[in-house]
Rosetta silent file (secondary structure, phi, psi, omega in degrees, C-alpha in Angstrom):
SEQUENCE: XXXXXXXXXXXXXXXXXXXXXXXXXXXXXXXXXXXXXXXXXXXXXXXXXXXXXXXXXXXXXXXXXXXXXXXXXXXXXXXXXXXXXXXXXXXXXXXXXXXXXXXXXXXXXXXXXXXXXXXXXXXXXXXXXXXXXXXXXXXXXXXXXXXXXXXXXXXXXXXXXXXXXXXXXXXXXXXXXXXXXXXXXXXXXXXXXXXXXXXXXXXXXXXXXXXXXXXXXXXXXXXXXXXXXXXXXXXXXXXXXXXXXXXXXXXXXXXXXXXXXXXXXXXXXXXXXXXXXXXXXXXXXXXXXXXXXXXXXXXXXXXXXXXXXXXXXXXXXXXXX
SCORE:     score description
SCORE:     0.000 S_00000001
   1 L     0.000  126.011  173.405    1.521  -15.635   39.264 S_00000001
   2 L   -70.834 -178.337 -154.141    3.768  -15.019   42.217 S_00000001
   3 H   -86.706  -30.328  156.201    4.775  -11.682   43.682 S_00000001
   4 H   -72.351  -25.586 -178.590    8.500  -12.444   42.302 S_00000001
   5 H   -76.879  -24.418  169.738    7.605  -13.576   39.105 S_00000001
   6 H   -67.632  -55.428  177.395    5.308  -10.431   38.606 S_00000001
   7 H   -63.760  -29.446 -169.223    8.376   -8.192   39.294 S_00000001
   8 H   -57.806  -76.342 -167.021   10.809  -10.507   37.033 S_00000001
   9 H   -47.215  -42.461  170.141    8.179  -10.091   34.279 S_00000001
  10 H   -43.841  -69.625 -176.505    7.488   -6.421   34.779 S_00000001
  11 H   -46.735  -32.666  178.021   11.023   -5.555   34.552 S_00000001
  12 H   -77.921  -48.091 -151.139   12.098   -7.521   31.654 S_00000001
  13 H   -69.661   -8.411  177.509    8.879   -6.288   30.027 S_00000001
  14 H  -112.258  -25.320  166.108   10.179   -2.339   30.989 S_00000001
  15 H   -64.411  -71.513 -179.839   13.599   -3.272   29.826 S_00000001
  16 H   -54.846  -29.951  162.792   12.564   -4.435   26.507 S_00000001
  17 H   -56.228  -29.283  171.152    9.894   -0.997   26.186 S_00000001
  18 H   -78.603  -80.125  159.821   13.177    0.763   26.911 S_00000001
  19 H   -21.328  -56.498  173.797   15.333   -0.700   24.206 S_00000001
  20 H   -41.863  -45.745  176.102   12.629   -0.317   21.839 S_00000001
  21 H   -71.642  -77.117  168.155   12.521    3.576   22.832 S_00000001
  22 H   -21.261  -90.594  169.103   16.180    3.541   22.633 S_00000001
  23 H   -42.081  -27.956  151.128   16.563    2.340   19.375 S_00000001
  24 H   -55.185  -27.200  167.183   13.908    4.265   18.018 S_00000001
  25 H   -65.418  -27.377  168.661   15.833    6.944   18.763 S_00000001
  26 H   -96.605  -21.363  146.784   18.309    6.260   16.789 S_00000001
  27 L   -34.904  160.332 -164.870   16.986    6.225   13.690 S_00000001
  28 L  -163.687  142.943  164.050   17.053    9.574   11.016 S_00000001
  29 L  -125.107  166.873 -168.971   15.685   10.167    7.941 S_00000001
  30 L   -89.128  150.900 -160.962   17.864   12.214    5.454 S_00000001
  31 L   -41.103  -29.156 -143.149   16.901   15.820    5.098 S_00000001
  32 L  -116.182   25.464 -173.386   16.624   15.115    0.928 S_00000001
  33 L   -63.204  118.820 -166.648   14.069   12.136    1.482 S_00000001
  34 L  -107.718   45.070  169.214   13.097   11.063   -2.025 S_00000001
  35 L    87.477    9.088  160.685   10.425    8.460   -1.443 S_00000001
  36 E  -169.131  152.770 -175.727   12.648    5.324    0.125 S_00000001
  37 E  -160.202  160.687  164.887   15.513    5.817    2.437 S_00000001
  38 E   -94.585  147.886  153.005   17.146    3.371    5.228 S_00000001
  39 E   -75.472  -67.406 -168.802   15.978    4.665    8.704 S_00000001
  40 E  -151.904  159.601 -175.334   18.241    3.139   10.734 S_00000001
  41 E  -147.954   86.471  162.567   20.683    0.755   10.326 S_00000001
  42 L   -40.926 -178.252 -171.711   21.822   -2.019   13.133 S_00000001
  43 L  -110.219    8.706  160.178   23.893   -4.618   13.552 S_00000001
  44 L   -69.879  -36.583  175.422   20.750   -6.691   13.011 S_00000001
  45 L   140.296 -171.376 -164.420   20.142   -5.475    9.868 S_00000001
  46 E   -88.166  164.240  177.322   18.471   -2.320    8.146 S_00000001
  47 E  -143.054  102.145  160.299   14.811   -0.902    8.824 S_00000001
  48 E   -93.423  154.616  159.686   13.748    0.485    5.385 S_00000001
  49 E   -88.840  122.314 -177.094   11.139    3.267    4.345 S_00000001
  50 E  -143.209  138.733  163.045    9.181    3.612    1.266 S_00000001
  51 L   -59.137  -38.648 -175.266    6.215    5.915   -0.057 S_00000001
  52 L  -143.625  128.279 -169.593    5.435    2.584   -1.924 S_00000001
  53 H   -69.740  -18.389  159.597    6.321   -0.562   -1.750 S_00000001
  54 H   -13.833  -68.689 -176.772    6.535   -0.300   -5.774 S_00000001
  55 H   -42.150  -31.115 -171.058    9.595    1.809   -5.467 S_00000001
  56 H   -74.989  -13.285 -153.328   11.678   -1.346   -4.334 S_00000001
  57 L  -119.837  -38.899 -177.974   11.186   -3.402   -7.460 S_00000001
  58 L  -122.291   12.076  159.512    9.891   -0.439  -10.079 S_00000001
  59 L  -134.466   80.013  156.306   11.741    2.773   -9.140 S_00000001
  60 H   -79.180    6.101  163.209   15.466    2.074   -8.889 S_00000001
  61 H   -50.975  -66.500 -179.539   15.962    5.699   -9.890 S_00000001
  62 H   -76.911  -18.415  166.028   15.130    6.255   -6.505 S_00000001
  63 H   -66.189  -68.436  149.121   16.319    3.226   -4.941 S_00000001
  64 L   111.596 -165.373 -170.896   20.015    4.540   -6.453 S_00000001
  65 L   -79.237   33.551  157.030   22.443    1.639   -5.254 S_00000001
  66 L  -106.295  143.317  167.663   20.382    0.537   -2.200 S_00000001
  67 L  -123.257  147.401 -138.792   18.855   -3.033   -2.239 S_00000001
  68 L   -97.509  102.696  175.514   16.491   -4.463   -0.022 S_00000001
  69 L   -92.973  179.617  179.936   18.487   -7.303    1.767 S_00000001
  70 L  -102.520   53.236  148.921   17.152  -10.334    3.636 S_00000001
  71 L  -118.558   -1.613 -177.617   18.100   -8.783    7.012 S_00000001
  72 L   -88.050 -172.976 -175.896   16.073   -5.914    6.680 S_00000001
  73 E  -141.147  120.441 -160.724   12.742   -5.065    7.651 S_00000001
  74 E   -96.287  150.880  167.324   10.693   -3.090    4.787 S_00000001
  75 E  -140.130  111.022 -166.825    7.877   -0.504    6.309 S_00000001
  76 E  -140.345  122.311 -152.632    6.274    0.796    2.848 S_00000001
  77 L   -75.544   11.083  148.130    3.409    2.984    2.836 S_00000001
  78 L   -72.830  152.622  176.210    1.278    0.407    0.132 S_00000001
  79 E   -63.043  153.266  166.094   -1.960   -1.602    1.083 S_00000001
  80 L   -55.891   40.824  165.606   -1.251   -4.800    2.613 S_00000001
  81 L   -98.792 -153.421 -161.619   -2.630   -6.961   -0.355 S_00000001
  82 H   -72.522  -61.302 -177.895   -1.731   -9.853   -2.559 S_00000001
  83 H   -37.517  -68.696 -158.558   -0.170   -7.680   -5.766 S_00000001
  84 H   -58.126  -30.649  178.467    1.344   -5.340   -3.274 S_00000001
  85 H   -79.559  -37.818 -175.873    3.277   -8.138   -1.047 S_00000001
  86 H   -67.951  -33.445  148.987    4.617  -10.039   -4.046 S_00000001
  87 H   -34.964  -66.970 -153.714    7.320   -8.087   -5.232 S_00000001
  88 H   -82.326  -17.076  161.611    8.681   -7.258   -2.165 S_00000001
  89 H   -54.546  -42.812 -179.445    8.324  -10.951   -0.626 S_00000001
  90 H   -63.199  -24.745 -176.638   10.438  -12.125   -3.882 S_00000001
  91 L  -111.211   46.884  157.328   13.464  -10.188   -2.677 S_00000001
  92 L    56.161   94.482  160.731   13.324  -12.571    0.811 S_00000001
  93 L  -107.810  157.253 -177.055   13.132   -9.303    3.684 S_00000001
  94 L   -70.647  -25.198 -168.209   13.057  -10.513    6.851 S_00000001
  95 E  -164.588  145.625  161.634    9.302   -8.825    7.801 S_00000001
  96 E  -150.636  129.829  155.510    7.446   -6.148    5.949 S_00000001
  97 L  -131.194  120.223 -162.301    4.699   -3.565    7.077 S_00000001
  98 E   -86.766 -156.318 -165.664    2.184   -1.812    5.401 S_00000001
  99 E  -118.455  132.450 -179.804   -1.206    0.162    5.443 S_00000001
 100 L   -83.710   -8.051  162.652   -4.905   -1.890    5.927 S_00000001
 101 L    52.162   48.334 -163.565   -6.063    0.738    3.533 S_00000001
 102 L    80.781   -0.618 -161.610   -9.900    0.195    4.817 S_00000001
 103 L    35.270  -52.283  145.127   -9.245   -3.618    5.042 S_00000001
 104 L    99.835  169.735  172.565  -12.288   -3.281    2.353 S_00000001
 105 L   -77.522  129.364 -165.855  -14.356   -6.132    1.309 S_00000001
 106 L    67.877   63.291 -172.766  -12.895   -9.471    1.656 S_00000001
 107 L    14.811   49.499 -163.706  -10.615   -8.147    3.551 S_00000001
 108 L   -78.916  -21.496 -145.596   -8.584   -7.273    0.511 S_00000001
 109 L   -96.572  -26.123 -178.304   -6.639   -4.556    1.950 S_00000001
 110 L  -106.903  -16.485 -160.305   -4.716   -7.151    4.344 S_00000001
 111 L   -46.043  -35.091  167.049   -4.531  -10.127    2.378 S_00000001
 112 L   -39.944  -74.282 -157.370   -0.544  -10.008    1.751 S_00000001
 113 H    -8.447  -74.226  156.017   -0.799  -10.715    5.433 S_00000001
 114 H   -73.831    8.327  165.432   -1.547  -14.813    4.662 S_00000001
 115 H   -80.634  -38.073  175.983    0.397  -14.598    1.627 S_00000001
 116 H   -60.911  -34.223 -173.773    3.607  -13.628    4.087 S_00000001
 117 H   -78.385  -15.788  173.140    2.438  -16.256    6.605 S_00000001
 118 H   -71.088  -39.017  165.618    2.821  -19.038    4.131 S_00000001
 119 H   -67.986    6.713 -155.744    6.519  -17.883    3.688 S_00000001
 120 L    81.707  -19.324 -158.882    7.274  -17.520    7.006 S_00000001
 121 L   -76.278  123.789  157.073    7.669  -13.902    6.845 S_00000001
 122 E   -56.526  131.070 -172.602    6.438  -11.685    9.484 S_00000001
 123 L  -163.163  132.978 -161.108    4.310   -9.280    8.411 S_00000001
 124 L  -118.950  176.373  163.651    1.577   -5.978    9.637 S_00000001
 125 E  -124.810  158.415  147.675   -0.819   -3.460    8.728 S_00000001
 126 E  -110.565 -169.102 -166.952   -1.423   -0.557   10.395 S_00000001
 127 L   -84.138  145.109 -147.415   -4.514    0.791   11.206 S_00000001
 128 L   -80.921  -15.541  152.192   -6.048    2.730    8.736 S_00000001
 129 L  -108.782   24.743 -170.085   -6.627    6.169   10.091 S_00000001
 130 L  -106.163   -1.158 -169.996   -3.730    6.014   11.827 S_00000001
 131 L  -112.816   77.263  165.659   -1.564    6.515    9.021 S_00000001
 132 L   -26.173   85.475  174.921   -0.828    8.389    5.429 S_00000001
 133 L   -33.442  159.522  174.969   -1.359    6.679    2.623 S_00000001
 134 L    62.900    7.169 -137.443    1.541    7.020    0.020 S_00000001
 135 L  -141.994   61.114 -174.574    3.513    8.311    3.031 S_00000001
 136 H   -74.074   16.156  156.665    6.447    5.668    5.105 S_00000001
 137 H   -75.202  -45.436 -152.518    7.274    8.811    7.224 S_00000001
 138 H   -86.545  -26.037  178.822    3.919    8.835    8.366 S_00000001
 139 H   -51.833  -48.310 -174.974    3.515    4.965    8.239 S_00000001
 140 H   -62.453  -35.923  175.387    6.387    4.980   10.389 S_00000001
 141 H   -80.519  -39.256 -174.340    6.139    7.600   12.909 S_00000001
 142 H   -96.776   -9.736 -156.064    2.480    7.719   13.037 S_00000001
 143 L  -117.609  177.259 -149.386    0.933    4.710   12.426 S_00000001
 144 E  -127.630  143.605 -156.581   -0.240    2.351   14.529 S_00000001
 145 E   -86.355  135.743  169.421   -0.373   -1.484   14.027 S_00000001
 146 L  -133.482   55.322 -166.214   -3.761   -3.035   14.035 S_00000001
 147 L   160.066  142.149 -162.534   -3.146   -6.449   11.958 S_00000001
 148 L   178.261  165.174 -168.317   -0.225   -9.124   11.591 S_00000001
 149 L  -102.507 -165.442 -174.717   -0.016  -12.585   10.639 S_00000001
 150 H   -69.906  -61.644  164.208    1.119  -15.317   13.319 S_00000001
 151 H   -36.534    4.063 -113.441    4.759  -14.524   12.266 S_00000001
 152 H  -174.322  -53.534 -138.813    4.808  -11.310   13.020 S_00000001
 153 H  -116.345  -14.972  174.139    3.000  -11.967   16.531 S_00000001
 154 L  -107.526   -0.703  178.821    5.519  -14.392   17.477 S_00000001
 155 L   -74.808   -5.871  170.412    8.271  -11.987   16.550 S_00000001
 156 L    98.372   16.852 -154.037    6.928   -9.719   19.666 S_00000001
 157 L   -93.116  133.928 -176.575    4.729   -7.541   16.984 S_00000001
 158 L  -148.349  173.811 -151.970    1.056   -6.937   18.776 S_00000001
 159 L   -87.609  151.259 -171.350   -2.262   -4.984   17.898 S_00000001
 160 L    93.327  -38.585 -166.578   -1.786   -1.318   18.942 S_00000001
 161 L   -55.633  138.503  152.609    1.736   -1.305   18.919 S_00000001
 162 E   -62.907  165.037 -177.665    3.469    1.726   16.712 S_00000001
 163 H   -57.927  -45.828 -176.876    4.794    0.986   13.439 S_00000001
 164 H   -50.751  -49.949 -159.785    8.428    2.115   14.553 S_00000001
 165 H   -58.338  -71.450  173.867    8.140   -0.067   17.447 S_00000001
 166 H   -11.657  -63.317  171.780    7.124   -3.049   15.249 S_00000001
 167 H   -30.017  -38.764 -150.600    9.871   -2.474   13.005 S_00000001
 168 H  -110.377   -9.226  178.695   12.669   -2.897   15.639 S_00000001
 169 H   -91.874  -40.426  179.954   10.719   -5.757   16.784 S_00000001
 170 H   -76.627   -6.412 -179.816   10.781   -7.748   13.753 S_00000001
 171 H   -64.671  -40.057  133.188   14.542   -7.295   13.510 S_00000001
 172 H   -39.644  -12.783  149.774   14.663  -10.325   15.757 S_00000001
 173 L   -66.392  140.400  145.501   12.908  -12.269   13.456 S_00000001
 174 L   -22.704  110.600  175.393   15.096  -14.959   11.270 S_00000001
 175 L   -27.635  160.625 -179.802   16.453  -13.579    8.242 S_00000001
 176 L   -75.928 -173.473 -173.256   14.319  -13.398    4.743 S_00000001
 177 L  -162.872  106.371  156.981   15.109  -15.936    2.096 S_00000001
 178 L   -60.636  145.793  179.503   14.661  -14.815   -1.500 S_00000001
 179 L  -160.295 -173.344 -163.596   12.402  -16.667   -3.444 S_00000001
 180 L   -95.506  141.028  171.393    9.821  -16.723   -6.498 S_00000001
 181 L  -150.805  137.613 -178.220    6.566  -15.294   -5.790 S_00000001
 182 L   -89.497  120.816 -172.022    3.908  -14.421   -8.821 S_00000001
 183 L   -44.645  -29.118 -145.098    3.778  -10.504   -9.400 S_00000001
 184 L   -79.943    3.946 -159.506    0.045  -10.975  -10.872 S_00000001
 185 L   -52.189  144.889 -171.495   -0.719  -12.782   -7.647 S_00000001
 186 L    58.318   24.271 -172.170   -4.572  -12.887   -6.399 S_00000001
 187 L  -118.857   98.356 -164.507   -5.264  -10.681   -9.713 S_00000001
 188 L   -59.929   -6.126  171.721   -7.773  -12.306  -11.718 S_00000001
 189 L  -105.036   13.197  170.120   -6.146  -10.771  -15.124 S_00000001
 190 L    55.433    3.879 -179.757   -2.692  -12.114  -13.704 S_00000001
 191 L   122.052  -29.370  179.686   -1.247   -9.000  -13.936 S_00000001
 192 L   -88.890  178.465  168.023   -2.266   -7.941  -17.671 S_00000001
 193 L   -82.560  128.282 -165.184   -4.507   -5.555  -19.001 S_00000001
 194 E  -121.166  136.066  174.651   -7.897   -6.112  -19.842 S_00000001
 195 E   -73.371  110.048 -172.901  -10.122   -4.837  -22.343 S_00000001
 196 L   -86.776  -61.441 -166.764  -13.858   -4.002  -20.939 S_00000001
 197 L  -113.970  138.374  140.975  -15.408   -1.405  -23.417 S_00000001
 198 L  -144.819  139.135  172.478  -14.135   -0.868  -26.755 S_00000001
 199 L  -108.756  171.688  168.642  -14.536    2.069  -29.525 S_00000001
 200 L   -57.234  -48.146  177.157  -13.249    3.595  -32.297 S_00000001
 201 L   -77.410  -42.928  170.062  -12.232    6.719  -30.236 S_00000001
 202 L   159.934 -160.035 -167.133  -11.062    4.533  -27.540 S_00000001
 203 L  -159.122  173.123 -179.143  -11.821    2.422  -24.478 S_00000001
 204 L   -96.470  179.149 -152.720  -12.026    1.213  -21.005 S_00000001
 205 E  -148.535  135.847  138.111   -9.365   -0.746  -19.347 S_00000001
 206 E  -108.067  149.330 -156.573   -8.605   -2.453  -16.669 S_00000001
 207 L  -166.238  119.828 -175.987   -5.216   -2.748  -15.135 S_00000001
 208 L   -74.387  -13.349  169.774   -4.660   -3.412  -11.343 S_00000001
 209 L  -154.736  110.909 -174.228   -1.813   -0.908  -11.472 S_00000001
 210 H   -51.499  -14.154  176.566   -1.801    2.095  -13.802 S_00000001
 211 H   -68.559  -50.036  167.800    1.865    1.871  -13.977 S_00000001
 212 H   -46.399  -16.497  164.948    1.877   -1.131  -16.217 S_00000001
 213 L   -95.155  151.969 -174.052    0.840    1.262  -19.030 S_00000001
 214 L  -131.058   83.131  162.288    3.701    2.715  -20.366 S_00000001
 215 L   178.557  141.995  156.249    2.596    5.171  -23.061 S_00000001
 216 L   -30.775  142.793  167.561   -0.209    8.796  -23.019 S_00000001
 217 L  -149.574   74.083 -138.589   -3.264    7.063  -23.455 S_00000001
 218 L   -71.024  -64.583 -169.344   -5.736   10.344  -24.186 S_00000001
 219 L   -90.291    1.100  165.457   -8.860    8.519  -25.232 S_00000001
 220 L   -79.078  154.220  153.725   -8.726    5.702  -22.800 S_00000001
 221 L  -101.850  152.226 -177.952  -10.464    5.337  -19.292 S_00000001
 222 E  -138.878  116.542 -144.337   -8.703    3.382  -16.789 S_00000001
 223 E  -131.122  120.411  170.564  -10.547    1.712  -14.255 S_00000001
 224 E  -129.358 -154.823 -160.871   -7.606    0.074  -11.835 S_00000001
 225 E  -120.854  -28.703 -171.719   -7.123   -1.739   -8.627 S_00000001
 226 E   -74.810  152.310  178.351   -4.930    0.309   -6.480 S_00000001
 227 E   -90.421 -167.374 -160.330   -5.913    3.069   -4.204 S_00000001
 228 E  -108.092   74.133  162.534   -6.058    7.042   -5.021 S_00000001
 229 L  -112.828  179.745 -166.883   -2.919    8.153   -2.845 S_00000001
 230 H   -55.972  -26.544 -149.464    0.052   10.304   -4.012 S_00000001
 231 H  -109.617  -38.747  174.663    2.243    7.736   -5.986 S_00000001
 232 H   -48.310  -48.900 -157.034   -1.266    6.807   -8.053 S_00000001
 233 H   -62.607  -15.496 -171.711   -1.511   10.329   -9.194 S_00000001
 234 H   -86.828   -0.864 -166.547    2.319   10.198  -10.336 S_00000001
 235 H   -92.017  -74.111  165.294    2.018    7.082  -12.156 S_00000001
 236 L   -44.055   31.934  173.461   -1.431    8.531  -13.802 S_00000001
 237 L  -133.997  -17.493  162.252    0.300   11.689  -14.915 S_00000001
 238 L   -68.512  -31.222  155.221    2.655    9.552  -17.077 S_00000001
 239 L   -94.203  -25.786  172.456   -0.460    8.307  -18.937 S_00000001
 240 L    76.863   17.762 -165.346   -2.587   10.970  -18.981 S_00000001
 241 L   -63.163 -167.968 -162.820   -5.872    8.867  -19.462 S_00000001
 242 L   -98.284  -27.697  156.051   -9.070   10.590  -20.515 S_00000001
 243 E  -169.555  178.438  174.028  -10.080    9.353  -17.021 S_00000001
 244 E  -148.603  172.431 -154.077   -9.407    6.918  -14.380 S_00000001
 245 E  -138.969  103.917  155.510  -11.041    4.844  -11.502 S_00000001
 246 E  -170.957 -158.117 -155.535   -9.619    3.338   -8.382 S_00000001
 247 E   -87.509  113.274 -146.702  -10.015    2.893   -4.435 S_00000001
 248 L   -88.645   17.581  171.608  -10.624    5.166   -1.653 S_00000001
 249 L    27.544   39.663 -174.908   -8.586    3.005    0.664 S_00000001
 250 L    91.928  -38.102  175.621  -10.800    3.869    3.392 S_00000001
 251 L    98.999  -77.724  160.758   -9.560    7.533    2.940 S_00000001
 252 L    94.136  166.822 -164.758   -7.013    7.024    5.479 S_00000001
 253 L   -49.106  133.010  163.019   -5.582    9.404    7.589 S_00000001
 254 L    81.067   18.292 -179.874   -5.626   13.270    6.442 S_00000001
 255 L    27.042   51.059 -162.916   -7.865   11.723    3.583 S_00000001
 256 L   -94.511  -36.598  143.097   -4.543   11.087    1.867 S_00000001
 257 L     3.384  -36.974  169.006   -6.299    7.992    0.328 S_00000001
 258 E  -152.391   62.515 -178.976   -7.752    9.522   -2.054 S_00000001
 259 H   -95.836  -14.433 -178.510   -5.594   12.719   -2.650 S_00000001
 260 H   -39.989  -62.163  162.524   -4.996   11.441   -5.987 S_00000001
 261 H   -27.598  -87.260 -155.973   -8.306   13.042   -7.103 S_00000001
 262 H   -40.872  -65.753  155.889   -7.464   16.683   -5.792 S_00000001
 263 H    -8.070  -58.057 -174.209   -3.931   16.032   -8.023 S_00000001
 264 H   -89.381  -55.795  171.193   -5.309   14.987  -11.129 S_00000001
 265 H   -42.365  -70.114 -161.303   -8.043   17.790  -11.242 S_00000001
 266 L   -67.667   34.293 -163.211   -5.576   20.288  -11.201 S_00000001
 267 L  -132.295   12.383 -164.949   -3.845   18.541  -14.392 S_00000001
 268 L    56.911   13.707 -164.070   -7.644   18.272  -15.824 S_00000001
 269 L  -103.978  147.821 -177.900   -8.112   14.659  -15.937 S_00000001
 270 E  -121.573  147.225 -135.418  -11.038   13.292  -14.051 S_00000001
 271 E  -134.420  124.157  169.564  -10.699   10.930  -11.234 S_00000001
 272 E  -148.616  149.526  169.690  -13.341    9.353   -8.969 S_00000001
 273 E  -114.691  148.496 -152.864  -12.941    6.597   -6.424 S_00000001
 274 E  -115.359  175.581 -161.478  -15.013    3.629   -5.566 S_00000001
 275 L   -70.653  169.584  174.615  -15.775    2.292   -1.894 S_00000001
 276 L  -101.489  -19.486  166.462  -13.234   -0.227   -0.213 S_00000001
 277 L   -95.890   48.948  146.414  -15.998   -1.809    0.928 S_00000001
 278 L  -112.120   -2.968  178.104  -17.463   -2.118   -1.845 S_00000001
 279 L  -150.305  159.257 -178.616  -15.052   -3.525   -4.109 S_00000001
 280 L   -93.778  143.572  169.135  -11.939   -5.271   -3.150 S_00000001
 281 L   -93.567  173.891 -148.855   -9.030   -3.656   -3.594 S_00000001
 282 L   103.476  -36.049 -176.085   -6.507   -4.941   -5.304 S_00000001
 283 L  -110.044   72.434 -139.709   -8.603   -6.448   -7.759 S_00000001
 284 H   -83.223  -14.015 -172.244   -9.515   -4.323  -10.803 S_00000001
 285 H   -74.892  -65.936 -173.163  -12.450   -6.870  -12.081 S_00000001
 286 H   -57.368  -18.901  149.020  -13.939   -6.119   -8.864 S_00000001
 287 H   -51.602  -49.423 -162.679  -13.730   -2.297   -9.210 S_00000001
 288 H   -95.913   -9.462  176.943  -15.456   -2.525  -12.469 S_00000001
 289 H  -108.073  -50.035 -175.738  -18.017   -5.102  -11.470 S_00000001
 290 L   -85.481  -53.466 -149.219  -18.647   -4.347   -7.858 S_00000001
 291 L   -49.905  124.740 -177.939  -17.500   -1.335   -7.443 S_00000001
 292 E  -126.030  143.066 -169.495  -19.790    2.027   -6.317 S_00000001
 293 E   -73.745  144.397 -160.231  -18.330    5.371   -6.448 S_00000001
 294 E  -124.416  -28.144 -175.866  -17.622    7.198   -3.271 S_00000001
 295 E  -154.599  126.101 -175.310  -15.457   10.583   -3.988 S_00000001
 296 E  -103.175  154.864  142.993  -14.987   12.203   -7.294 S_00000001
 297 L   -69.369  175.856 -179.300  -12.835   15.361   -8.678 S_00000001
 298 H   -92.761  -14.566 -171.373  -14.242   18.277   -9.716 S_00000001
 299 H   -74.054 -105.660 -165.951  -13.301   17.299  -13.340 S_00000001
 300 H    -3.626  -62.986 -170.916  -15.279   13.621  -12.764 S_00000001
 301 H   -83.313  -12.508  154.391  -18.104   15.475  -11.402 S_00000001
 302 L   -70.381   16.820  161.085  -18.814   18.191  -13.935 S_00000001
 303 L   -96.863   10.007  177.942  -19.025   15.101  -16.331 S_00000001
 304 L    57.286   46.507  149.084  -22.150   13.951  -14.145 S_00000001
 305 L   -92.062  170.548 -166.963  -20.333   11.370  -12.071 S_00000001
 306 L  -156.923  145.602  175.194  -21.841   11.525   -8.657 S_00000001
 307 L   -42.669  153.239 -168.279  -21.535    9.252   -5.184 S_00000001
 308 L    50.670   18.726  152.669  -23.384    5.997   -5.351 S_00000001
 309 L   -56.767  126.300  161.316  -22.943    5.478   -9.245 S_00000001
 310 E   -81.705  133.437  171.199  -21.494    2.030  -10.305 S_00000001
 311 H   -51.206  -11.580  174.646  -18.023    2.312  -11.789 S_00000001
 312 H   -68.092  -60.062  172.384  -19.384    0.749  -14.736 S_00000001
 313 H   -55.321  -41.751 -149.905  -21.388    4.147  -15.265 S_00000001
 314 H   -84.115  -18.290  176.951  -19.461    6.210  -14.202 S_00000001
 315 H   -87.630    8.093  163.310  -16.380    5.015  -16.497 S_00000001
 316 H   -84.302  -46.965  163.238  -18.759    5.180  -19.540 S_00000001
 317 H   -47.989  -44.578  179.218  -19.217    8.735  -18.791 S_00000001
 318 H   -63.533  -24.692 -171.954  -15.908    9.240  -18.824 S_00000001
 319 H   -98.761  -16.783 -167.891  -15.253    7.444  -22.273 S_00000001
 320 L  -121.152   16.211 -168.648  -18.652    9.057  -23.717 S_00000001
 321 L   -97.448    0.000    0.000  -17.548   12.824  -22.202 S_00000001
């Protein structure tokens, strides 16, 4: 490389770090932020925020008359996986990026990644303690990207990079394109609930996202797919099970990963989570088959679950407590 060609490239390459800064700047989020908000909004299109990516498809209470168009760019504080990506792929965004949530075994924690790269879409993770689970303020401001598909990477998106920056990067990608994508995707129960254990008094469950029950469910255990951040426990407080099971994402920054636990204890219900490497997340079969428990409540553990227990035991304690 020549001595001019060094300076050309430097300069453009300090121009565009300057725009990037610039425009990051201009973004706000409003004082009364209720779990999804627009951040900023160009003449490119929009850069949304979410606690969950959930929220775009299954809380329009809080979405209120915003919709996720295919000029935006979604940054929503769910793991990167299959389940989690399909929704929000179906309503065509131009790029969306989430949380590697431990990346976990078989990589599960990223996998939306090549589900977005089939569509075209650009699409990240960030890195997994660089971030809040349950959190797109934190995704956004704090975290830091350490995974993307090819789309994504030709869109100027790179390993390291912040999340904001990313964001403002993918806005330069080609518009989304809605299209059909299957919610149950990479979920060996397709999405429905499956019956493990059953009694008289009541039974274990599996369900890759506790939200799909929609009724108290007292005498059930719930063994799911999803990890133990803030939006699980709010879901679980709508059912109320007798106990429930799901994924320590890693922990993730601030051990917000599995704050779900600390939550649910003080509501009584007992909570324990199983490793991400040890079970993929995402996958609720694979919680209940693979899966070995890694962090507990205090409720969970005065019912004698304890670290290194298989979720099979430990949600038979819970159903036999």
């Amino acid at each position: 490389m020549n001595r001019r060609h060094f300076l050309r490239t430097s300069a453009a390459f300090a121009a565009s770090s300057a725009m990037f800064r610039n425009a990051a700047a201009q973004g706000s989020l409003p004082a009364n932020f209720n779990g999804v908000a627009v951040y900023d909004e160009t003449p490119k299109g929009r850069i949304f925020i979410a606690d969950s990516l959930s929220y775009l498809t299954r809380r329009l209470d809080l979405m209120g008359p915003l919709r996720v168009s295919q000029k935006d760019v979604v940054v929503g504080c769910s793991f990167a996986g299959l389940q989690t990506f399909a929704d929000p792929l179906s309503l065509g965004p131009r790029g969306l990026i989430a949380h590697a949530a431990g990346v976990g075994k078989d990589n599960a924690g990223i996998a939306g990644l090549a589900m977005a790269q089939e569509y075209g879409v650009p699409a990240a993770a960030c890195l997994t303690m660089s971030a809040r689970m349950s959190d797109g303020r934190s995704l956004l401001l704090d975290g830091v990207i350490g995974h993307l598909n090819e789309a994504a990477r030709a869109a100027g998106v790179r390993e390291n990079m912040p999340v904001r920056e990313a964001a403002y990067a993918i806005l330069d990608a080609p518009e989304g394109q809605a299209r059909q994508v299957d919610s149950g995707a990479g979920s060996h129960t397709d999405g429905k609930i499956t019956t493990l254990v059953e009694t008289k008094t009541g039974g274990i469950y599996a369900a890759w996202f506790i939200a799909l029950i929609k009724e108290k469910r007292a005498n059930d255990v719930f063994v799911t797919a999803t990890h133990c951040g803030e939006t699980m426990a709010q879901y679980a407080l709508a059912v109320r099970p007798k106990g429930i099971i799901a994924n320590d994402a890693g922990l993730c920054k601030d051990r917000s990963g599995v704050i779900a636990l600390t939550i649910l204890e003080r509501e009584g219900i007992p909570a324990a989570a199983v490793a991400a490497l040890s079970a993929r997340i995402g996958d609720e079969i694979s919680s209940y088959n693979d899966g070995i428990i890694s962090e507990m409540n205090a409720q969970a553990a005065k019912k004698g679950v304890q670290p290194g227990m298989s979720c099979k035991d430990a949600a038979r304690i819970f159903l036999e407590a």
